[in-house]
Legacy VTK file of the C-alpha trace (Angstrom):
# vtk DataFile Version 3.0
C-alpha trace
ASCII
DATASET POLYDATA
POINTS 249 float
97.856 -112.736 -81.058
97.773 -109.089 -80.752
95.322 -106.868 -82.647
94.952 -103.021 -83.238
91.720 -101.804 -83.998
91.144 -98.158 -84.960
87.650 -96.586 -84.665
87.333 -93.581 -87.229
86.507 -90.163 -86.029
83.918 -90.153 -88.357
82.580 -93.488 -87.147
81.518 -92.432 -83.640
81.366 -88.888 -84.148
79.423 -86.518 -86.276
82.172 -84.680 -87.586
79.670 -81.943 -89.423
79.018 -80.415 -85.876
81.522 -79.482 -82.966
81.906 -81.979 -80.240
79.182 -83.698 -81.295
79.137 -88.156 -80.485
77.209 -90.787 -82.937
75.910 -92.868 -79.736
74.044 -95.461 -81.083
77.412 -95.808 -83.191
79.663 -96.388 -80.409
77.116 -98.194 -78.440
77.809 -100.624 -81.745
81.218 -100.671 -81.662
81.284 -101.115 -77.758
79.230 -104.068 -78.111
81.172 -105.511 -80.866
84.473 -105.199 -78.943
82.834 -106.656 -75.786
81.525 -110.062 -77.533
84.524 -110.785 -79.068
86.471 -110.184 -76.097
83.865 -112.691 -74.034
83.816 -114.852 -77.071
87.542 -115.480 -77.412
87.952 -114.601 -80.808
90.632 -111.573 -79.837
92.561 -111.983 -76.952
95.280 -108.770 -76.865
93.511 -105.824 -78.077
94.953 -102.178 -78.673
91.927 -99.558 -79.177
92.563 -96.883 -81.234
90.388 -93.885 -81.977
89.837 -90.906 -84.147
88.950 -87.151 -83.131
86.451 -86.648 -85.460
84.059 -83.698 -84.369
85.848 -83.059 -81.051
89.797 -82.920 -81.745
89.293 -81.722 -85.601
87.375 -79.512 -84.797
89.481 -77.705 -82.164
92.582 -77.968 -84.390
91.199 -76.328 -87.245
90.147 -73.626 -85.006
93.622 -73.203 -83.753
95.251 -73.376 -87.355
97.433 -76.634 -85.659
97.799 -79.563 -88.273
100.251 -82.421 -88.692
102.495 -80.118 -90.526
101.555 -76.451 -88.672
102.270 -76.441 -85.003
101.389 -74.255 -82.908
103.156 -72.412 -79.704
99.750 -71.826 -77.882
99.682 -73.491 -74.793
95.702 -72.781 -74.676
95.227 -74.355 -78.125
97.805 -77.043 -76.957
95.406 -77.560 -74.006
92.008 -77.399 -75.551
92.624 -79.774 -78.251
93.988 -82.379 -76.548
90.950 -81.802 -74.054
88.578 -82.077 -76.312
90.283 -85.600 -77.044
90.163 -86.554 -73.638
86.670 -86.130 -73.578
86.221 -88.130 -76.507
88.080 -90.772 -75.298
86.238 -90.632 -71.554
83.104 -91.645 -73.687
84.655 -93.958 -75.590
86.076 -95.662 -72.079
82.454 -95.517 -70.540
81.266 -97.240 -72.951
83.574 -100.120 -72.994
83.365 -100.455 -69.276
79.507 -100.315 -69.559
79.955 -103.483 -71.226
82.507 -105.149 -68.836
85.578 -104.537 -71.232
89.028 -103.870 -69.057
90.088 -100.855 -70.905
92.122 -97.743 -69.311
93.384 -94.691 -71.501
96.611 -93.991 -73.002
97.043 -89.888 -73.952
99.833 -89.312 -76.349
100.466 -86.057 -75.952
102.317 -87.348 -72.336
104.480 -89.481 -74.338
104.778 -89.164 -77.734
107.010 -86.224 -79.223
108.416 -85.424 -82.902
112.136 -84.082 -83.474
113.168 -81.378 -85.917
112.733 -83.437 -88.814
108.824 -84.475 -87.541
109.713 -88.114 -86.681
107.459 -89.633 -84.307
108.525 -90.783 -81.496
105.796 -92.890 -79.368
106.739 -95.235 -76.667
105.079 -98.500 -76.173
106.636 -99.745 -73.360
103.412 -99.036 -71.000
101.156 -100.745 -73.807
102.558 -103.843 -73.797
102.546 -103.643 -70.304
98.984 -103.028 -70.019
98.346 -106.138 -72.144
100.017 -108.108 -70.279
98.175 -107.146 -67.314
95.010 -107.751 -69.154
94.172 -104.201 -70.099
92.231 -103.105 -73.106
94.743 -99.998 -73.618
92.577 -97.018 -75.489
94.515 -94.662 -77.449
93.817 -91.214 -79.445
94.782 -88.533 -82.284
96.250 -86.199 -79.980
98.575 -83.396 -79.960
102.275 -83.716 -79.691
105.129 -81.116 -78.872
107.462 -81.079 -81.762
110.770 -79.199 -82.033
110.600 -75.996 -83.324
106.684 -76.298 -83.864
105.221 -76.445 -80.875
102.757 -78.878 -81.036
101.404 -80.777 -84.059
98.550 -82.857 -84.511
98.813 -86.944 -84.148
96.218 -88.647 -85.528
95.111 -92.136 -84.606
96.017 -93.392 -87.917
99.715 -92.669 -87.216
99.629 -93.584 -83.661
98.307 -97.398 -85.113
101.359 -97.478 -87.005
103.153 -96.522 -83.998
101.698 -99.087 -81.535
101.221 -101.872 -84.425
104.905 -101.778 -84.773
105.951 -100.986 -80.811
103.996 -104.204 -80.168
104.351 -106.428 -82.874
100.552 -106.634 -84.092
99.677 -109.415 -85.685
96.416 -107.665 -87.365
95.017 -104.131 -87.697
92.060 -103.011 -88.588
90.485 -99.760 -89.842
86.859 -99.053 -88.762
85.529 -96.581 -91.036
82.242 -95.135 -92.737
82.829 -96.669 -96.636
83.008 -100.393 -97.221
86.851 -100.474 -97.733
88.610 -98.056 -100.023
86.350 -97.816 -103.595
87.943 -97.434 -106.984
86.577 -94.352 -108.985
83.837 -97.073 -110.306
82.601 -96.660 -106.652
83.408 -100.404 -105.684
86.138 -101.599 -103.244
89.254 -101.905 -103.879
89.816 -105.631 -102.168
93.246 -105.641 -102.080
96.124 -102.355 -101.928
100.184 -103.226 -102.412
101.091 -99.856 -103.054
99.644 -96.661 -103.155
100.531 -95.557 -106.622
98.131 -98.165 -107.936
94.802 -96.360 -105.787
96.433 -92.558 -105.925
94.040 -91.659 -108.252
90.888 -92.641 -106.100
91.942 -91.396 -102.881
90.687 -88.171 -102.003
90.314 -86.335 -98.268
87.333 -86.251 -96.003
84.286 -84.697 -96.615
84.028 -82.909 -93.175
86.777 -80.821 -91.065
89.413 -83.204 -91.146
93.424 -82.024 -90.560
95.189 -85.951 -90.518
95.110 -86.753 -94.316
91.475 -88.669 -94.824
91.461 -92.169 -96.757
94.731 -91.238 -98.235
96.870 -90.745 -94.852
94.993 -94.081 -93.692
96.423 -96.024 -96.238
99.767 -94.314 -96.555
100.171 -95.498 -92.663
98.991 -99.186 -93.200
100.979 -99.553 -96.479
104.125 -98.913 -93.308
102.732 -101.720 -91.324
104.435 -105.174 -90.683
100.685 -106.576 -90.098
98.326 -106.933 -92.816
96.060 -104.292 -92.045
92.176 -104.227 -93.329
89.837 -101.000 -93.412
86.352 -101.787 -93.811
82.856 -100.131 -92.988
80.843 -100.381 -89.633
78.393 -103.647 -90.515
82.046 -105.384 -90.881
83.909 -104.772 -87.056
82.488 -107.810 -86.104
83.646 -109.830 -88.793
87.054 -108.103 -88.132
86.809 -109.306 -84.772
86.180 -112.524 -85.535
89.188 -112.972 -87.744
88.038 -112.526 -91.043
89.765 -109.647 -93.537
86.776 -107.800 -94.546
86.650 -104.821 -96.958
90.152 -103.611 -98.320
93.265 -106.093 -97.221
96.364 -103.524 -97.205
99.813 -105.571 -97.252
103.142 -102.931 -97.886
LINES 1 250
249 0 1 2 3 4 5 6 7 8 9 10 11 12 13 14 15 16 17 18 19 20 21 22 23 24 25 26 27 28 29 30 31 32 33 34 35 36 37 38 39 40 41 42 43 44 45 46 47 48 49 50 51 52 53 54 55 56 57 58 59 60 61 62 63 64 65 66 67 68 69 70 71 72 73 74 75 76 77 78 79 80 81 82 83 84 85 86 87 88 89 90 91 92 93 94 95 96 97 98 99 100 101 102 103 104 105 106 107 108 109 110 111 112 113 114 115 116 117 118 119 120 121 122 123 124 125 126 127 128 129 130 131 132 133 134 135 136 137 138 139 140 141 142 143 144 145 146 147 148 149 150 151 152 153 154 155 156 157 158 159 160 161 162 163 164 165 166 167 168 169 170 171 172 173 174 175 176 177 178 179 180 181 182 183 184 185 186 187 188 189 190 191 192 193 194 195 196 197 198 199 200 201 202 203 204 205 206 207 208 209 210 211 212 213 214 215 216 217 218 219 220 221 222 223 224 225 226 227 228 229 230 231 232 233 234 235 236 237 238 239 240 241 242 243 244 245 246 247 248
């Protein structure tokens, strides 16, 4: 069984200040990954993680989005830096705890064509898992015909890798309980997204990939029923429950 797990930008970042990691918070996720990995209860695992305060925060500065590209090789280069460094930490900590995992950067792979199709190869992911990897992807830039680059964010590179492997679950990691209803309470299960338009709103901090509404515009795509939930539920996830919001297109 193969499951994608995406760690929110805004989970192990603080996305309010520039380049700026929530340790303790992926010291929490690290150790969550690591027992459940030494416990059996996942066995291939696809990491996934947002750019929070570090790739957001680079893109804004540059003006580059998922829709506005940019020609700039130097913004080109310092965004997806700043992802790479996120994504070092990220690594560290995993291997801190004795978890296989090695990095996979989209912007070597993954384009878009003229009409901003994504195009993200798997090929090397599966590969790693069958070697026993923990692969570890990003948000990242991409080039894109006639835009330069664009911006793509984790939540659209899970879609990508849920389907290029055949995922049996994915999971959302985020900093709310599941997606809430405008009473404030969540949502437990999402069919389409007409029925939760009117609740979904963007993030609170620097954010250019779409917030809570991209997030479940991309899982409502998936094969795999796909579950976002808050932090105090990744182990749960893990373990194979469906905590917080169950998302089935």
């Amino acid at each position: 069984m193969t499951t994608v797990l995406k760690l929110g930008g805004s989970v192990i970042t603080d996305k309010d200040r520039p380049e700026a990691l929530d340790g303790p918070a992926l010291d929490a996720a690290a150790d969550a990954v690591a027992d459940a990995l030494a416990a059996g209860d996942v066995a291939d695992l696809v990491v996934v993680h947002g750019g929070g305060s570090f790739g957001h925060h680079h893109a804004s500065e540059h003006g580059v989005s998922k829709t506005d590209g940019s020609a700039d090789a130097t913004a080109a280069v310092e965004i997806h830096a700043a992802m790479k460094t996120l994504n070092e930490f990220v690594l560290s900590r995993l291997h801190d705890r004795g978890v296989p995992a090695v990095p996979v950067h989209p912007f070597s792979a993954a384009s878009r064509d003229e009409t901003a199709a994504l195009d993200l190869p798997t090929r090397q992911v599966e590969t790693m898992l069958g070697e026993g990897f923990v692969p570890v992807l990003h948000g990242d830039v991409v080039a894109h015909a006639g835009e330069g680059v664009t911006i793509l964010s984790g939540d659209e590179a899970v879609g990508a890798v849920a389907e290029g492997v055949g995922a049996d679950r994915v999971g959302f990691c985020s900093t709310v309980p599941g997606v809430l209803d405008d009473a404030g309470d969540v949502v437990p299960e999402i069919r389409s997204y007409e029925a939760v338009a009117s609740s979904l709103g963007g993030s609170d901090a620097t954010d250019v990939t779409g917030g809570m509404a991209g997030k479940v515009r991309a899982l409502l795509e998936l094969d795999a029923p796909a579950a976002i939930f808050g932090t105090e539920a990744l182990e749960a996830f893990l373990a194979g429950e469906d905590p917080g919001t169950l998302v089935r297109g």
